[in-house]
C-alpha positions as a Python dict, from the first residue, in 0.01 Angstrom:
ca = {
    (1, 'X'): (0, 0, 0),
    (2, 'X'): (-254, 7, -279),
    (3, 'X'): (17, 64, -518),
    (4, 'X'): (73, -210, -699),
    (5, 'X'): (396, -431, -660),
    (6, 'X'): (575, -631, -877),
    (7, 'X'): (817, -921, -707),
    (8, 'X'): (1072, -1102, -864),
    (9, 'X'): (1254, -1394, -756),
    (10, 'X'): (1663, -1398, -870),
    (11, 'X'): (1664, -1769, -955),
    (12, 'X'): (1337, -1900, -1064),
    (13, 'X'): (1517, -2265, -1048),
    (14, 'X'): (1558, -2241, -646),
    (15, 'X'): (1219, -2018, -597),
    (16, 'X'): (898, -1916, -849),
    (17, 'X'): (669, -1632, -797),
    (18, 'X'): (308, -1636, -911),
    (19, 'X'): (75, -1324, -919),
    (20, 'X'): (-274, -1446, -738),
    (21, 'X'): (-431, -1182, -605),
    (22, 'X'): (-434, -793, -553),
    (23, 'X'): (-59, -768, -440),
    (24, 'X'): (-89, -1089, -305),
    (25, 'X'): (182, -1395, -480),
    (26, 'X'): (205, -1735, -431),
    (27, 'X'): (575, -1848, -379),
    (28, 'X'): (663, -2196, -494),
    (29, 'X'): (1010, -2317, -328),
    (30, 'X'): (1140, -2571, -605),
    (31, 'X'): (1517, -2734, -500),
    (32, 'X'): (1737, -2625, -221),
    (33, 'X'): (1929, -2308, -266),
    (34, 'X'): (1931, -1954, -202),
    (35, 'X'): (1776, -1670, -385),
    (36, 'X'): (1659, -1315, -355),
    (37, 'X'): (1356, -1157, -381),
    (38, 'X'): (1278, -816, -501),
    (39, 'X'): (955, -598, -462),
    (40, 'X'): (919, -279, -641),
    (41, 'X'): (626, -64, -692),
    (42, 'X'): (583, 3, -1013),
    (43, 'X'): (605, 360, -1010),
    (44, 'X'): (923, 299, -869),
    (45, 'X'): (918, 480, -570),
    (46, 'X'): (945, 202, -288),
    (47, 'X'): (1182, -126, -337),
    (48, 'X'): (1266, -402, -80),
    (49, 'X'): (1505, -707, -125),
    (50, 'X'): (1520, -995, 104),
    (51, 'X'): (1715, -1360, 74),
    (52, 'X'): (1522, -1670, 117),
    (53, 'X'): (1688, -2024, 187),
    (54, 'X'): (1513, -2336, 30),
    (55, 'X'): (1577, -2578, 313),
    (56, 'X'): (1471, -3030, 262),
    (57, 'X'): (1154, -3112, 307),
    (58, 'X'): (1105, -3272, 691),
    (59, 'X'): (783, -3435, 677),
    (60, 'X'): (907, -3800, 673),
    (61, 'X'): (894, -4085, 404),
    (62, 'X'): (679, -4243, 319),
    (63, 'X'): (434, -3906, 399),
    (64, 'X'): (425, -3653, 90),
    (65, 'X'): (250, -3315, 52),
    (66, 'X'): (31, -3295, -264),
    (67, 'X'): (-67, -2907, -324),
    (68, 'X'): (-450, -3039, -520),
    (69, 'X'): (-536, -2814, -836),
    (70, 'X'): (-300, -2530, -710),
    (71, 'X'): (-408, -2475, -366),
    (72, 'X'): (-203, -2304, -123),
    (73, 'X'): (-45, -2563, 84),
    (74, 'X'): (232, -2659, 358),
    (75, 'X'): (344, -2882, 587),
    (76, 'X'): (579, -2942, 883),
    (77, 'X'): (661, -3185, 1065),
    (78, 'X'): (799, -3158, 1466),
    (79, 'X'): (818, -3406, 1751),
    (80, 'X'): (553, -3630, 1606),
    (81, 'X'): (311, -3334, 1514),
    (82, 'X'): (200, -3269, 1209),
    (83, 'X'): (128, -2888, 1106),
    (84, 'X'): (-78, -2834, 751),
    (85, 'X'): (-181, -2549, 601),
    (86, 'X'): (-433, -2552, 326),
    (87, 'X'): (-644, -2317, 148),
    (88, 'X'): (-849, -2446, -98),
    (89, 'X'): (-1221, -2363, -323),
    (90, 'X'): (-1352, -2658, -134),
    (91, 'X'): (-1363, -3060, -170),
    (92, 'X'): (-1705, -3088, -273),
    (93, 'X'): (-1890, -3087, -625),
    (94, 'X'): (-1690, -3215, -858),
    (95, 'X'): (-1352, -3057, -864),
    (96, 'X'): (-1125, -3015, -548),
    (97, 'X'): (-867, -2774, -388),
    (98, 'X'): (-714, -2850, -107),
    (99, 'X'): (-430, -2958, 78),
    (100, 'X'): (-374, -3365, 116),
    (101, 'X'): (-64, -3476, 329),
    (102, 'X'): (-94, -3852, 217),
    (103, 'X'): (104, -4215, 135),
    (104, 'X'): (46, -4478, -107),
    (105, 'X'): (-208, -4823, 60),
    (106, 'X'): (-345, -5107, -119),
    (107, 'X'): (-627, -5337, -34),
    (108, 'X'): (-801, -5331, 299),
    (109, 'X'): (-655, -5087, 540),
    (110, 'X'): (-744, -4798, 790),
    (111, 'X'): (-564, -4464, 921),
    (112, 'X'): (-620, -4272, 1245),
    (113, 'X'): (-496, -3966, 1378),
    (114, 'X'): (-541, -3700, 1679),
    (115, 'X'): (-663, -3393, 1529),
    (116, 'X'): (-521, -3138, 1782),
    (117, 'X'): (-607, -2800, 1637),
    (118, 'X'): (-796, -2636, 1350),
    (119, 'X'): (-806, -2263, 1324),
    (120, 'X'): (-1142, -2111, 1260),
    (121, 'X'): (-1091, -1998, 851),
    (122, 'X'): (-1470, -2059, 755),
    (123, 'X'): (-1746, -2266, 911),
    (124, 'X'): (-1668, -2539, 652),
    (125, 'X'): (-1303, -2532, 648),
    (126, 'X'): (-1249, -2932, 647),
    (127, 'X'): (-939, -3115, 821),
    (128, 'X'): (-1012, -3480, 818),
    (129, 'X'): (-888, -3859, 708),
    (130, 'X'): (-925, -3938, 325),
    (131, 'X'): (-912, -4221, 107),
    (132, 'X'): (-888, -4130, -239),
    (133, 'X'): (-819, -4308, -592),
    (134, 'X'): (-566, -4001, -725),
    (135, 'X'): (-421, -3692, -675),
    (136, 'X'): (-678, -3571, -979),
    (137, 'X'): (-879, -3298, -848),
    (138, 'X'): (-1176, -3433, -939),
    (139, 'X'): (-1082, -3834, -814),
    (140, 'X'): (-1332, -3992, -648),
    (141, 'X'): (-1289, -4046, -252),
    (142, 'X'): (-1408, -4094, 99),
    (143, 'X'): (-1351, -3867, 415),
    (144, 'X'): (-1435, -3787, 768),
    (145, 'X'): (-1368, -3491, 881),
    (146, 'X'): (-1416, -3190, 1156),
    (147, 'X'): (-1529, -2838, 1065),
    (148, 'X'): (-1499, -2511, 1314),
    (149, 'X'): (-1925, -2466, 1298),
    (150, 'X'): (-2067, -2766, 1120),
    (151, 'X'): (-1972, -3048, 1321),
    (152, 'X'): (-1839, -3379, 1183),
    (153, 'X'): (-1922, -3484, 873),
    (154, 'X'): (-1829, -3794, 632),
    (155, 'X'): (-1836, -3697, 250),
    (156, 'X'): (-1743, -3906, -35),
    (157, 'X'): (-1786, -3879, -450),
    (158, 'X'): (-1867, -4234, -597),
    (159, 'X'): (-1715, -4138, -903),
    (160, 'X'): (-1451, -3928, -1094),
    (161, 'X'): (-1547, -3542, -1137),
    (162, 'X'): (-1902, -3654, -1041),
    (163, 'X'): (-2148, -3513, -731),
    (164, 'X'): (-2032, -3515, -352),
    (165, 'X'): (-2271, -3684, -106),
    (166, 'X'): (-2285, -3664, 303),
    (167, 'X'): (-2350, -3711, 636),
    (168, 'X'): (-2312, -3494, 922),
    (169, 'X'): (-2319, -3597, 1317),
    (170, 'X'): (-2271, -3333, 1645),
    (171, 'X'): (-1928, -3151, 1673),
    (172, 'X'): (-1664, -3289, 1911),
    (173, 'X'): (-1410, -3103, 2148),
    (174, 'X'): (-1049, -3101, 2010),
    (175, 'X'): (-815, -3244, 2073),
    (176, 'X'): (-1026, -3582, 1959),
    (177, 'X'): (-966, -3872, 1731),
    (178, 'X'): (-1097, -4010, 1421),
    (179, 'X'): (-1015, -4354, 1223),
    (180, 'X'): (-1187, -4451, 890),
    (181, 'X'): (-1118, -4793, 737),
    (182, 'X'): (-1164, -5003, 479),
    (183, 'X'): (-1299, -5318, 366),
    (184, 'X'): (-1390, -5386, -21),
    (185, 'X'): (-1617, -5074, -110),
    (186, 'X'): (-1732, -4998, 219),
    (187, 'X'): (-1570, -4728, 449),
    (188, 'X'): (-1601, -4716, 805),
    (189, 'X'): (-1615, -4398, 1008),
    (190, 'X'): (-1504, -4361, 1368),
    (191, 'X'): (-1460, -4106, 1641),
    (192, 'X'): (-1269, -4138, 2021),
    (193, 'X'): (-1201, -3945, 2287),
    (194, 'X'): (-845, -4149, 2359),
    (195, 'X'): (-802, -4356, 2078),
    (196, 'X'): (-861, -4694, 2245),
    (197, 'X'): (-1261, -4692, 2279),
    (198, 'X'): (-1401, -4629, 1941),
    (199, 'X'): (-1770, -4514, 1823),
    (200, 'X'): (-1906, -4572, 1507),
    (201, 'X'): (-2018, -4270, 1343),
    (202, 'X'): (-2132, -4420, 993),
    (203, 'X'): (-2060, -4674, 655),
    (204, 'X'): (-2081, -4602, 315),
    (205, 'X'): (-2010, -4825, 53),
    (206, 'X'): (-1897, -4643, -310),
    (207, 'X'): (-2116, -4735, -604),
    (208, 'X'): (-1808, -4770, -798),
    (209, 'X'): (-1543, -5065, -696),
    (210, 'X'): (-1229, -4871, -507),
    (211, 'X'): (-911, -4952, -737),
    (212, 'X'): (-656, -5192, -510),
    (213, 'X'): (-358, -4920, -517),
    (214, 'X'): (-469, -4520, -363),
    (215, 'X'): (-397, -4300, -143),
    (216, 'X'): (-478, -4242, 202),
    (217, 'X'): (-342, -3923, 429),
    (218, 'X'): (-529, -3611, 602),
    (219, 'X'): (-656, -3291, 460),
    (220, 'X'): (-712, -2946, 526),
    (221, 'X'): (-914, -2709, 317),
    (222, 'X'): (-1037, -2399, 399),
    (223, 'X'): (-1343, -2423, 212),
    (224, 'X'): (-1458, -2103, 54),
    (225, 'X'): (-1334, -1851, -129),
    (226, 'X'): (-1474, -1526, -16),
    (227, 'X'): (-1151, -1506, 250),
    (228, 'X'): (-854, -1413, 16),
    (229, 'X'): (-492, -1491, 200),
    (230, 'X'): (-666, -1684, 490),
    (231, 'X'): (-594, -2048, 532),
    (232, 'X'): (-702, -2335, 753),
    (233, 'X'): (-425, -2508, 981),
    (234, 'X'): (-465, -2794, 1165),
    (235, 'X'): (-225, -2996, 1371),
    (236, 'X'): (-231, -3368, 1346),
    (237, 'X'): (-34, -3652, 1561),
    (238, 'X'): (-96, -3944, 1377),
}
């Protein structure tokens, strides 16, 4: 309808509503419970109700979901697969939006994962591996990552809310692998076909010293902003 609705939640402890588009809200599940929603147009005319459930969170310690600079953002977690959603302006420039599924490291360390799917949101839409100093939006941080069109590419921003730099290499078949490590400063990128032979794709070493305690997880954004209500998903087995 092009008649504009207004939706209310019945408890805004267990469930918030957030106008963010043309008839379009953004529902934030807060604790477990059970609430109602309501939709009404506002001439009155139509009205809908529907309970919701709040259910736990299943993705599994020490894994948390952090929703960057008010992105739209989910994740499950089923037999060893991860499923994230993630809109998202973009993680480039110097301000980010996007969805980062992610656990606290310190010091040297590396992550790898078997990027099964991404769904085709935008030629950059950007699931990939990421070290990064904060959950700040505009942290600096290091990633390597697949797009739909625009192959591989590793991206990092040497410091907080400053520019993004890259470098791009040919587009691989999913399912496919991809590790990136650390050691000091300098990040290592890597792709496989089966996880046990590894190529090196590329290193880059921050200008900036990496602080000892970050995070490190996989992300999904869907890059641009032209496509309102349309998100990138991506299924992960790490």
């Amino acid at each position: 309808s092009v008649t504009p609705v207004n939706i209310t939640s019945s408890n805004e402890e267990v469930a918030s509503l957030t106008l963010v588009g043309v008839n379009t809200y953004k529902l934030v599940a807060k604790k477990e419970g059970i609430c109602t929603l309501k939709a009404i147009t506002v001439n009155s005319k139509f009205n809908s109700t529907c309970k919701i459930q709040v259910l736990p969170s299943n993705i599994p310690a020490p894994w948390k979901l952090n929703d960057i600079n008010d992105n739209k953002a989910s994740a499950t977690y089923t037999n060893g697969v991860f499923s994230i959603e993630g809109g998202g302006r973009d993680i480039w420039d110097g301000i980010d939006q996007f969805a980062f599924l992610n656990k606290e490291a310190n010091g040297n360390s590396s992550i790898s994962a078997r990027i099964i799917s991404q769904s085709n949101s935008e030629p950059w839409a950007k699931s990939g591996l990421m070290f990064r100093e904060s959950s700040a939006s505009n942290s600096k941080f290091i990633m390597i990552c697949v797009t739909p069109v625009n192959g591989i590419s590793l991206q990092w921003r040497n410091s907080n809310g400053g520019d993004c730099a890259k470098k791009d290499f040919k587009a691989v078949n999913l399912p496919s692998f991809l590790k990136l490590s650390r050691t000091g400063s300098t990040f290592s990128a890597y792709k496989s076909a089966d996880g046990v032979q590894w190529e090196l794709l590329g290193d880059v070493t921050l200008n900036q010293p990496f602080p000892e305690k970050y995070l490190v997880g996989m992300e999904v954004c869907r890059s641009e902003e032209r496509r309102v209500g349309k998100e990138c998903r991506s299924r992960w087995s790490p």
